[in-house]
BAFI-3210 file (N, C-alpha, C; in Angstrom, 3 decimals, decimal comma, padded with zeros to 6 digits):
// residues 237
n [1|2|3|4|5|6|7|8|9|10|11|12|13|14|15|16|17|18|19|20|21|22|23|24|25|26|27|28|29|30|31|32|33|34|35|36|37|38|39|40|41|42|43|44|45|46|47|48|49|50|51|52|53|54|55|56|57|58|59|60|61|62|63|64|65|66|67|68|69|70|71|72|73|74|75|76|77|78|79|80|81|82|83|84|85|86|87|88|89|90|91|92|93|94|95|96|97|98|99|100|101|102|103|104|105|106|107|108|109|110|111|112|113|114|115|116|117|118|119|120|121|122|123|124|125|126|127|128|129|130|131|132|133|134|135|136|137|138|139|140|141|142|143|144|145|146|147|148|149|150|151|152|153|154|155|156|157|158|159|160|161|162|163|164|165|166|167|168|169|170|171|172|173|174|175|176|177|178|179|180|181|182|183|184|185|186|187|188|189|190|191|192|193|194|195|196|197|198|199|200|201|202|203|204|205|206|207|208|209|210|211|212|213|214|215|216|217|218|219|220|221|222|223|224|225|226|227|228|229|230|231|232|233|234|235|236|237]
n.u [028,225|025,854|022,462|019,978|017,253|014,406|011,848|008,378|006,752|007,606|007,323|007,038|009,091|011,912|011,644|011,550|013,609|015,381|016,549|017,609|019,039|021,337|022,464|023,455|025,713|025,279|025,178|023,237|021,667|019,102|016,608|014,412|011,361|009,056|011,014|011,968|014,317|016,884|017,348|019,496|022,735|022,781|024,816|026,909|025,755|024,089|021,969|018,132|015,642|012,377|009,638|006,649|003,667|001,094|-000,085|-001,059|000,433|-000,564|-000,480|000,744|000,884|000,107|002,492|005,208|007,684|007,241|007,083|010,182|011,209|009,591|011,136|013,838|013,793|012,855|015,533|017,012|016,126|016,182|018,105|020,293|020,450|020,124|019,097|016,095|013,524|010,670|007,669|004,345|003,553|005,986|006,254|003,589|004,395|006,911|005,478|004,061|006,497|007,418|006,017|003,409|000,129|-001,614|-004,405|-007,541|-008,662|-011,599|-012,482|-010,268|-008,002|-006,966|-005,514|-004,619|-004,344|-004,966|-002,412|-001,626|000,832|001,718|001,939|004,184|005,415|005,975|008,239|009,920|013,447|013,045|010,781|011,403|011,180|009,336|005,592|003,139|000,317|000,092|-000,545|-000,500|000,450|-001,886|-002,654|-003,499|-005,082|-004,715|-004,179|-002,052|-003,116|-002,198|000,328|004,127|005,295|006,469|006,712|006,589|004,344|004,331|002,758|-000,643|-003,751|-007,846|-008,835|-006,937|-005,155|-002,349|-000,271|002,675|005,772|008,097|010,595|012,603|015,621|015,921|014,376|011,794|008,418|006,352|003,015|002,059|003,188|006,176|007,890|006,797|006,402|006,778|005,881|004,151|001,467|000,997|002,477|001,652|-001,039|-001,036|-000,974|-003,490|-004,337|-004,292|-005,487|-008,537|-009,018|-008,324|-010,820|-013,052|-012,863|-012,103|-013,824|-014,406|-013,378|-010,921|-007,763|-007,376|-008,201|-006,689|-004,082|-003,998|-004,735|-001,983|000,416|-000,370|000,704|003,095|005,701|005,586|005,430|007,983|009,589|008,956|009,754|012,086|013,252|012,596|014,199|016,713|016,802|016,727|019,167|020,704|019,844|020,738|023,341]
n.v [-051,462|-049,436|-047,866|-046,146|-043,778|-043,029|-041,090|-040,117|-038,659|-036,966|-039,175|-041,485|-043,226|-045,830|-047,716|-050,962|-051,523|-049,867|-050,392|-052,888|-052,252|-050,928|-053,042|-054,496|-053,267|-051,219|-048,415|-045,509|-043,188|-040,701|-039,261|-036,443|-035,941|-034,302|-032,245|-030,790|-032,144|-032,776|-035,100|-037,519|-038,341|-042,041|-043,397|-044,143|-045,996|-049,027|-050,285|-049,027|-047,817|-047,356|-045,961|-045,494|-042,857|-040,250|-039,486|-040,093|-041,800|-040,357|-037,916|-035,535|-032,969|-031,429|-032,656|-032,361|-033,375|-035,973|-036,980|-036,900|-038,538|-041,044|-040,921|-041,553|-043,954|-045,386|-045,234|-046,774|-049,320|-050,056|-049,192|-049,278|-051,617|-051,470|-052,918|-052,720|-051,794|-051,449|-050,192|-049,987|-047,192|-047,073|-049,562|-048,940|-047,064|-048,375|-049,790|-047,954|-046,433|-048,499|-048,935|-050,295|-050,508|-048,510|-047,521|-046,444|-048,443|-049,668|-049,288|-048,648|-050,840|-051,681|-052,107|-055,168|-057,796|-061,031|-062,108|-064,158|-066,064|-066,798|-069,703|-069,162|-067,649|-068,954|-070,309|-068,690|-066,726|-064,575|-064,076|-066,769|-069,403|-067,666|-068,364|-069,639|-068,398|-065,323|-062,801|-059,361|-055,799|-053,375|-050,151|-048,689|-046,900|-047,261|-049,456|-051,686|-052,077|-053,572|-055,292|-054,756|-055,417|-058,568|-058,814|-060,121|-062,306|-062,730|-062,027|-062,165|-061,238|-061,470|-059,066|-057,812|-057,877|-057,487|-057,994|-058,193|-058,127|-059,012|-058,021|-058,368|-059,675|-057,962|-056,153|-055,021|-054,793|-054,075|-054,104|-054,198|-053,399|-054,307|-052,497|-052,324|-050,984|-049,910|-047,906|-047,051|-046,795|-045,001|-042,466|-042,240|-041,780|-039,186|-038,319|-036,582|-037,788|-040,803|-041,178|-040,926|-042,875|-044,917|-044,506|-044,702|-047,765|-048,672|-047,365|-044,548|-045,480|-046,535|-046,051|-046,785|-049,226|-050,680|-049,987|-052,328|-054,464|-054,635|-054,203|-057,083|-058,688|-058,120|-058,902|-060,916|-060,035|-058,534|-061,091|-061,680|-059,441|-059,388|-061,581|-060,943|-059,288|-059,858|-062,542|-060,273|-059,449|-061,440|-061,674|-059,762|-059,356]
n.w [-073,923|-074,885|-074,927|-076,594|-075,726|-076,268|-075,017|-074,631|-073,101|-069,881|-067,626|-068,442|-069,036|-069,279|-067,026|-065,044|-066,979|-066,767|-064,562|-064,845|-067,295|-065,870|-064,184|-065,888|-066,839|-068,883|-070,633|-070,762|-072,658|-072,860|-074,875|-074,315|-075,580|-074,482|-073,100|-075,470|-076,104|-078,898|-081,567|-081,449|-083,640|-084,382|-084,235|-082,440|-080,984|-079,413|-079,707|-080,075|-077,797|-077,895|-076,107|-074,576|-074,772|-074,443|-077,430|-080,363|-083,595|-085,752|-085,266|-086,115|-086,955|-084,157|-083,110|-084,104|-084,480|-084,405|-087,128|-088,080|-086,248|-087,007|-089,629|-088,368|-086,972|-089,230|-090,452|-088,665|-087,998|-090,908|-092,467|-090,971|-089,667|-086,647|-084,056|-082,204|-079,815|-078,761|-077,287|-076,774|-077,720|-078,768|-080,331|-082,210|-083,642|-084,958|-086,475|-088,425|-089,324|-090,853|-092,734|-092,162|-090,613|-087,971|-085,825|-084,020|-081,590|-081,040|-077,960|-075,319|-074,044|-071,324|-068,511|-066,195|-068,418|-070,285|-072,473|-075,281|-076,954|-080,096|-082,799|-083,925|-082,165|-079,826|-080,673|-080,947|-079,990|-078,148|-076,602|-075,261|-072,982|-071,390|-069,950|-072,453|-072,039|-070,563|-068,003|-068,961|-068,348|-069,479|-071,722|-073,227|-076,312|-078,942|-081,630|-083,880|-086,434|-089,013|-089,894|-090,613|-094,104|-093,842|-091,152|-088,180|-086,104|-082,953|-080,419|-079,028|-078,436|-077,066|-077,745|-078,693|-081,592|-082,103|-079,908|-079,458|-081,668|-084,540|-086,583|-089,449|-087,679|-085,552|-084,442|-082,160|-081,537|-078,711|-077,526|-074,811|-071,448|-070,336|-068,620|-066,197|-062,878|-059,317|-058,993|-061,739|-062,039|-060,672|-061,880|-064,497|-064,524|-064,182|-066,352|-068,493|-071,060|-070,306|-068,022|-068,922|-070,511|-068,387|-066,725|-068,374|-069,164|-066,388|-064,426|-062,088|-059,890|-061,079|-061,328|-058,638|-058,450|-060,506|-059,430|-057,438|-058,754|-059,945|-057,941|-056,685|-059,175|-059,313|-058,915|-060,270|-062,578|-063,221|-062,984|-065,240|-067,177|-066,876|-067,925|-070,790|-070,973|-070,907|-072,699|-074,793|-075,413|-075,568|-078,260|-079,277|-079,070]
ca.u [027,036|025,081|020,972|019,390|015,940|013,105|010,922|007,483|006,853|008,662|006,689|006,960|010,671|012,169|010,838|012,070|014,404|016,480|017,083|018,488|020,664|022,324|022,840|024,273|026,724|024,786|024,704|021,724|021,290|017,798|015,766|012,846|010,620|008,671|011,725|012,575|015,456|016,769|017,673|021,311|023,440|022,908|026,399|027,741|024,303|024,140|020,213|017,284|014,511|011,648|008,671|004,790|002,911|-000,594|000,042|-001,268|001,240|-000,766|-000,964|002,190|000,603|000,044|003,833|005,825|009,082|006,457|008,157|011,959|010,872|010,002|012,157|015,270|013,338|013,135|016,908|017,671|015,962|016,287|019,569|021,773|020,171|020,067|018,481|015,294|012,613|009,555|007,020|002,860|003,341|007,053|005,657|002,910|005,810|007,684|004,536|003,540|007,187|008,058|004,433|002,046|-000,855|-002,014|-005,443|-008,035|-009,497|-013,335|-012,491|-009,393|-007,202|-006,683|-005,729|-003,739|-004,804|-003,802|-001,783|-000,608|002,132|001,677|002,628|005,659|006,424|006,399|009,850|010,844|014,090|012,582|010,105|011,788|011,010|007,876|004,217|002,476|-000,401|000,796|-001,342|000,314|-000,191|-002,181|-003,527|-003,883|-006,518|-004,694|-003,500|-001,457|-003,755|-001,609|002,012|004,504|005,815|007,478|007,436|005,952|003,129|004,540|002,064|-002,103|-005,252|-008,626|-009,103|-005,969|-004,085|-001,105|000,411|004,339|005,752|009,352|010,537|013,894|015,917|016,572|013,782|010,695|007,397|005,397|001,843|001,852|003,818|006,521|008,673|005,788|006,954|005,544|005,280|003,660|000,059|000,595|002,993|001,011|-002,368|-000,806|-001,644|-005,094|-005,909|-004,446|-007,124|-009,582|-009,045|-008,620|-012,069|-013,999|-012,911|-012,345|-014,602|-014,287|-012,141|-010,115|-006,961|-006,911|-008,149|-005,546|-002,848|-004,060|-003,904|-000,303|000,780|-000,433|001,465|004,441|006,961|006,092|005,724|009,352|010,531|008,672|010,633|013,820|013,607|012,519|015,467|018,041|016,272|017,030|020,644|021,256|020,012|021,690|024,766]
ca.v [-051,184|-047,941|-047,440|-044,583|-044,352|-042,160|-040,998|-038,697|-037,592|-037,524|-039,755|-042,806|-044,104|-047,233|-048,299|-051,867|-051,928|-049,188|-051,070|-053,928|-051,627|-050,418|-053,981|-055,042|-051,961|-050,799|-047,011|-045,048|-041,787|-040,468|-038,269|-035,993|-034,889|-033,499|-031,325|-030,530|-032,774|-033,215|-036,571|-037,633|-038,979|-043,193|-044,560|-044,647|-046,583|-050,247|-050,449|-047,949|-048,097|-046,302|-045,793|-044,888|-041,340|-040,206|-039,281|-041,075|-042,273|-039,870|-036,890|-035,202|-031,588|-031,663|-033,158|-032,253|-034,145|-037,442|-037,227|-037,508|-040,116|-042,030|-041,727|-041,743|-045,357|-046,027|-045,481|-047,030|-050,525|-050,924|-048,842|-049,524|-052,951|-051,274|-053,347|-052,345|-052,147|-050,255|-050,565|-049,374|-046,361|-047,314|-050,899|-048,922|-046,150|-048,762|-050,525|-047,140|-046,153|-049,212|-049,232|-050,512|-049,526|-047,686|-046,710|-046,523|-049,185|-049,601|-049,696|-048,729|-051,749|-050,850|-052,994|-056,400|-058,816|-062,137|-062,484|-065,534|-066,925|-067,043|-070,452|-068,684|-066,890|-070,567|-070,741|-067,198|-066,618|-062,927|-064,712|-068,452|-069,096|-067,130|-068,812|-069,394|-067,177|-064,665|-061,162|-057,775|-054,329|-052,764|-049,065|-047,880|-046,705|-047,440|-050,667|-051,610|-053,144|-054,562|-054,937|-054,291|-056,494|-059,324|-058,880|-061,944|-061,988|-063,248|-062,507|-061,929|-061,315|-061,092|-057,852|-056,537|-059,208|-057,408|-057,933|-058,618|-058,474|-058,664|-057,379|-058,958|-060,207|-057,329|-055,075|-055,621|-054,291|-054,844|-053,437|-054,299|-052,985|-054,874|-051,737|-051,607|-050,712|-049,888|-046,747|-046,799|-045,842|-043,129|-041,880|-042,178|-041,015|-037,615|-037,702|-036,745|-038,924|-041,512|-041,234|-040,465|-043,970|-045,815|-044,008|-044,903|-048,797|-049,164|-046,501|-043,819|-045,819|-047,208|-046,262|-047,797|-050,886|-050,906|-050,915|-053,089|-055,265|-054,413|-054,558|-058,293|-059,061|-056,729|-059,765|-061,880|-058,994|-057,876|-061,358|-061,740|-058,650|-059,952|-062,829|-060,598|-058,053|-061,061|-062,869|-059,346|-059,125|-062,923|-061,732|-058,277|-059,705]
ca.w [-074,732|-074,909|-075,353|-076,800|-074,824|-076,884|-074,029|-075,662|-071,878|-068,659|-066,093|-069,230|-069,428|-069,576|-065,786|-064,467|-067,813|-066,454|-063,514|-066,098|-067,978|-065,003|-063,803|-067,203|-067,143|-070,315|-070,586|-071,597|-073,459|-073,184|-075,511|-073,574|-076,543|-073,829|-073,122|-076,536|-077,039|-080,173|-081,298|-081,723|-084,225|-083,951|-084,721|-081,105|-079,726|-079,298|-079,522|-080,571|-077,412|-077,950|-074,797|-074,575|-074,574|-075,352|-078,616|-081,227|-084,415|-087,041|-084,834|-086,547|-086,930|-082,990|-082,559|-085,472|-084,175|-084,721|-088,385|-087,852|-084,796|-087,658|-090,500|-087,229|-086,588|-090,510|-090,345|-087,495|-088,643|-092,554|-092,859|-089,756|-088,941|-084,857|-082,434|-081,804|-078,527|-078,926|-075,809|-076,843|-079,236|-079,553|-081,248|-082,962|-084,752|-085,858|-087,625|-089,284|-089,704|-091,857|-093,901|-091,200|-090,547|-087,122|-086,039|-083,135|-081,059|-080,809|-076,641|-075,132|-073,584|-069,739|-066,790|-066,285|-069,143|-071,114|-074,178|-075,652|-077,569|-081,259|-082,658|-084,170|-080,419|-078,983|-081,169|-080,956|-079,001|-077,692|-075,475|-074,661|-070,995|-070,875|-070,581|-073,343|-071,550|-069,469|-067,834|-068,751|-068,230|-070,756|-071,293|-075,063|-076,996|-080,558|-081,981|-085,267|-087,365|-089,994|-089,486|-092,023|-094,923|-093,916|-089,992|-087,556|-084,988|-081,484|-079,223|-079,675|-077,426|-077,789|-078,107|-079,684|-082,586|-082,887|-078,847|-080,148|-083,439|-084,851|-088,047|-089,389|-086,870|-084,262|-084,266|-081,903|-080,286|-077,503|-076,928|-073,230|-070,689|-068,975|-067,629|-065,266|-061,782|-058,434|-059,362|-062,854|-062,532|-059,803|-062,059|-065,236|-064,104|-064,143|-067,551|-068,615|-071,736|-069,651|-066,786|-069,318|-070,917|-067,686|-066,230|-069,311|-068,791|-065,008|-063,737|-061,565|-058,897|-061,735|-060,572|-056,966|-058,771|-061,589|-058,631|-056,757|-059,406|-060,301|-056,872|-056,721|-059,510|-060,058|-058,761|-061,586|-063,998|-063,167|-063,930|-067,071|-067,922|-066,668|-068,975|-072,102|-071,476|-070,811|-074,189|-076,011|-075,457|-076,195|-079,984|-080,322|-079,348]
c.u [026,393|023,713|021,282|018,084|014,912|012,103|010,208|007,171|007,700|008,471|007,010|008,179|010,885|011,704|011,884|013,428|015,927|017,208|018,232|019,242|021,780|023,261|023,729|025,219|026,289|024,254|023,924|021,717|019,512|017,533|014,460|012,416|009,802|009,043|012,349|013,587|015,434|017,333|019,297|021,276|022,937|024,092|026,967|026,780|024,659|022,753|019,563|016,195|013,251|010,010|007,141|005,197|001,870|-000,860|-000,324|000,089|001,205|-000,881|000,553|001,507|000,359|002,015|004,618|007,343|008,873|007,538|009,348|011,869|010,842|010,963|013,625|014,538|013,799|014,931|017,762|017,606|016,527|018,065|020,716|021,578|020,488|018,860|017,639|014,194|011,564|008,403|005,540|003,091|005,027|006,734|004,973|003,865|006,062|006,829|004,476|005,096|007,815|006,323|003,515|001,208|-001,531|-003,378|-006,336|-008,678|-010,780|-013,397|-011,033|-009,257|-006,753|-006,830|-004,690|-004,681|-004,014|-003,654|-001,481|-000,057|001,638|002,373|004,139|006,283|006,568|007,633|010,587|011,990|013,815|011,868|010,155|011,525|009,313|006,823|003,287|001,181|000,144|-000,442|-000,227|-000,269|-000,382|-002,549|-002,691|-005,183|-006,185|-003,737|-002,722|-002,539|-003,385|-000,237|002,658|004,887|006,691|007,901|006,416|005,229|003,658|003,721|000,451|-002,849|-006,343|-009,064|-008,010|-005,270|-003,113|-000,385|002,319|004,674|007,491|009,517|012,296|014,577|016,084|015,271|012,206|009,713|006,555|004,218|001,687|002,986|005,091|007,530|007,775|006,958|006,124|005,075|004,705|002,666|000,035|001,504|001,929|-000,518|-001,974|-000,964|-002,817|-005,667|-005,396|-005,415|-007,940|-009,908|-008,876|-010,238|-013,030|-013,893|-012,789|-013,197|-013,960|-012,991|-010,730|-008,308|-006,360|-007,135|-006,948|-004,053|-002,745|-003,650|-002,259|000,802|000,834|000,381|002,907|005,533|006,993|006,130|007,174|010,537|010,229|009,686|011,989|014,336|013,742|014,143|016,849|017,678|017,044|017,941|021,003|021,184|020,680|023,205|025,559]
c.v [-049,880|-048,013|-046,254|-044,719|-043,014|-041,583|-039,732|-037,908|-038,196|-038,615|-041,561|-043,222|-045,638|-048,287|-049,645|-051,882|-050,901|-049,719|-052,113|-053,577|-051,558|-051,974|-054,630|-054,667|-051,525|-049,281|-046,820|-043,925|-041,791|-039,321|-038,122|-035,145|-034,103|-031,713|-030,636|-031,144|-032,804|-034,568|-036,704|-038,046|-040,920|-043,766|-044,760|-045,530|-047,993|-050,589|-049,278|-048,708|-046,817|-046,432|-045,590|-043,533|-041,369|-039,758|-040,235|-040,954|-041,222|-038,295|-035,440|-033,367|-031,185|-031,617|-033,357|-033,383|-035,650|-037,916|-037,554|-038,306|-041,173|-042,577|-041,487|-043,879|-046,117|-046,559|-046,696|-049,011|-050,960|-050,053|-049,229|-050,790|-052,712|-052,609|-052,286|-052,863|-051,472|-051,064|-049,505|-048,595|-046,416|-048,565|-050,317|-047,680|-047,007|-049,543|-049,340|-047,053|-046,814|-049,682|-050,030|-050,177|-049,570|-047,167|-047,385|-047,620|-048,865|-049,191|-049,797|-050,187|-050,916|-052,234|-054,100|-057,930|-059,875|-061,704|-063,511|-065,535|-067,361|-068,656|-070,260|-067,621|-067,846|-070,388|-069,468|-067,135|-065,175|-063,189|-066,482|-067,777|-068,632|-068,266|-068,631|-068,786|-066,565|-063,400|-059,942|-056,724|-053,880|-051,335|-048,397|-048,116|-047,105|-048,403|-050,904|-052,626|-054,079|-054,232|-055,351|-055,794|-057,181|-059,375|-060,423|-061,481|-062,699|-063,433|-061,780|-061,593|-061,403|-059,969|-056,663|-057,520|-058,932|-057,183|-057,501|-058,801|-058,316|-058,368|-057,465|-059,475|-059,699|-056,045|-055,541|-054,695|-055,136|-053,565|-053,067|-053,560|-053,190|-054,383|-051,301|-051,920|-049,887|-048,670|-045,985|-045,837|-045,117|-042,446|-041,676|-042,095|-039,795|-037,106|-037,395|-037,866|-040,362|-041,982|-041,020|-042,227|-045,397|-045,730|-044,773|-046,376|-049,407|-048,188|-045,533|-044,060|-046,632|-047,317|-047,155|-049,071|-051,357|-051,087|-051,196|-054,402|-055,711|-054,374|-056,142|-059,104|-058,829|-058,125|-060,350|-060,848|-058,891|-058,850|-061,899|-060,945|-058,841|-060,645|-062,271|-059,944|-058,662|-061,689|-061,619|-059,398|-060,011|-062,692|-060,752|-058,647|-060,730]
c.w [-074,275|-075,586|-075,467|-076,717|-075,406|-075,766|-074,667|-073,854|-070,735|-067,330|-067,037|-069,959|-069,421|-067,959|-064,935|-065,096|-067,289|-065,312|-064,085|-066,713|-066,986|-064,466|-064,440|-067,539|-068,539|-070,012|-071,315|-071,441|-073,152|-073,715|-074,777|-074,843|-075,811|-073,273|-074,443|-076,924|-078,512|-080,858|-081,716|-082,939|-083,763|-083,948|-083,504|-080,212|-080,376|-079,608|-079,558|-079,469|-077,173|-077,038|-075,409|-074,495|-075,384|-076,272|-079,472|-082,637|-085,622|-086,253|-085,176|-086,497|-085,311|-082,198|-083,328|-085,579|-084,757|-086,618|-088,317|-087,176|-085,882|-088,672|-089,534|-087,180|-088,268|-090,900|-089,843|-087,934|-089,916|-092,881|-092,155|-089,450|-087,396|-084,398|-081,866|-080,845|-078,895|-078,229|-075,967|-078,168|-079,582|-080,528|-082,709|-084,224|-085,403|-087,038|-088,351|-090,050|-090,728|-092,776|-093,585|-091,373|-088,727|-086,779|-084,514|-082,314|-080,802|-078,944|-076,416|-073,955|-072,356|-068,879|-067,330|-067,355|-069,925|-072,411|-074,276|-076,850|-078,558|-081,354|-083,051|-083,130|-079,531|-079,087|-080,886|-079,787|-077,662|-076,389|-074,989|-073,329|-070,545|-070,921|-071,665|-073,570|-070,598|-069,216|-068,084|-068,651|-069,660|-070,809|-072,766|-075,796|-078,672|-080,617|-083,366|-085,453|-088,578|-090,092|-090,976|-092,458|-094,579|-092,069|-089,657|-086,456|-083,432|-080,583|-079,582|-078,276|-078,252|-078,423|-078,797|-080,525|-082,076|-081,035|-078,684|-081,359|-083,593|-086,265|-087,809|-088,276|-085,646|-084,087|-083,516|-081,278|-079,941|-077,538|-075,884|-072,838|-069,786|-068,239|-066,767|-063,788|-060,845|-058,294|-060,898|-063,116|-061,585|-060,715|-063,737|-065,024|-063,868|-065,470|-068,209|-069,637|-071,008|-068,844|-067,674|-069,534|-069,637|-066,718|-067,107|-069,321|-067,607|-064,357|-063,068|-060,405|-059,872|-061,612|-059,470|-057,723|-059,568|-060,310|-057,504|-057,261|-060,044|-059,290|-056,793|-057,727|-060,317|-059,915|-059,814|-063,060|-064,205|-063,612|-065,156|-067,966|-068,142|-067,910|-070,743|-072,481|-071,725|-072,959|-075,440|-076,373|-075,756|-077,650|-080,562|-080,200|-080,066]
res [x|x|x|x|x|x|x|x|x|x|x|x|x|x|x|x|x|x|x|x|x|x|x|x|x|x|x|x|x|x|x|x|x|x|x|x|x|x|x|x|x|x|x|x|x|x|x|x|x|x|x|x|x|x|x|x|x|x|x|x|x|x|x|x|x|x|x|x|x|x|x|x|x|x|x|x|x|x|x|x|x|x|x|x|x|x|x|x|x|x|x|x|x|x|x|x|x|x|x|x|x|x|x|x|x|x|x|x|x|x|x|x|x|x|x|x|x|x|x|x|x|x|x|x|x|x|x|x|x|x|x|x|x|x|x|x|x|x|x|x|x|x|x|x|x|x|x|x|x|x|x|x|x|x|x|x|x|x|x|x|x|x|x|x|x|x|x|x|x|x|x|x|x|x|x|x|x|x|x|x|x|x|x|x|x|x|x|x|x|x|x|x|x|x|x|x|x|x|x|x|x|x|x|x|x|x|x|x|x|x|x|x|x|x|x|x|x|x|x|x|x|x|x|x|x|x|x|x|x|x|x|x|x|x|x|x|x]
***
């Protein structure tokens, strides 16, 4: 098997998951839009995974590539039926990209918080195993507000609905985070609207607190993730 791994900057890749490819013998292509990549061909990829960056979904005059990102995603889902991942603004692409809708939170989402388990992500094979509340890493300022025609709600909070969502049988996002790793938020606090958005909800020391908290529970984060990335491959294959 072979990924093709979307990355919008370089500090926000696939994280624990790359650890899991490698383990799986599953090669991985990566695209740095940061670096200018340009995107491939899909026909030799096994799966379409697409990452975070502080870009918002509508900011296409800013990040012109934001266009082909989606209709390469539009492709990738409704034409090729790929196997899809999408992880914060990879989740929130694929809502706009298939006729979502995308747009700002009142209060960015920052720090380790609960989600739970839709009653149709109880049954879902994507998250079997997991708790039906769990804490994840969060840190976005923009949420999908209405997901496209015909997808399903998996996982919720209070403060954001749309946590998990699938759309047909192989295509999914996540809001949260769970390629977090022990080097996440020193590596992502090198971005500014990052720190801007964890300052403005954890304060000034928001950092040290954020991984402290992520320290305390990186073991069970890592095998929350375990279970999702194992879960994935049971449905693409």
């Amino acid at each position: 098997m072979k990924f093709l791994v979307i990355k919008h900057v370089t500090v926000e890749g696939l994280g624990i998951f790359e650890e899991f490819c490698h383990d799986a013998g599953i090669s991985v292509d990566t695209v740095e839009l940061e670096k200018r990549d340009s995107f491939p061909n899909l026909d030799s990829y096994s799966a379409l995974w697409v990452m975070g960056g502080p870009m918002n979904v509508y900011d296409e005059l800013d990040y012109p590539w934001l266009v082909e990102e989606k209709a390469l995603i539009r492709k990738a889902v409704n034409d090729l039926k790929m196997p899809y991942m999408g992880i914060c603004l990879g989740a929130q692409l694929l809502a706009d990209a298939l006729g979502g809708e995308v747009g700002p939170m009142s209060t960015p989402e920052v720090g380790l918080l609960p989600i739970t388990l839709t009653k149709t992500g109880l049954n879902h094979p994507l998250v079997a195993g997991l708790p039906e509340t769990l804490n994840v890493l969060q840190w976005h300022g923009q949420e999908v507000k209405e997901l496209p025609l015909g997808a399903m709600l998996l996982a919720t909070s209070t403060n954001c609905q749309v946590q998990a969502y699938v759309v047909g049988k192989y295509a999914f996002g996540l809001q949260f985070h769970s390629e977090v790793t022990s080097r996440t938020v020193d590596d992502w606090i090198q971005i500014p609207e990052y720190t801007a958005d964890l300052e403005r909800v954890l304060g000034s020391d928001g950092s040290n607190k954020l991984k402290q908290a992520v320290d305390l529970r990186l073991s069970t984060m890592n095998t929350e993730a375990k279970l999702l990335f194992d879960n994935f491959l049971k449905i693409i294959l």
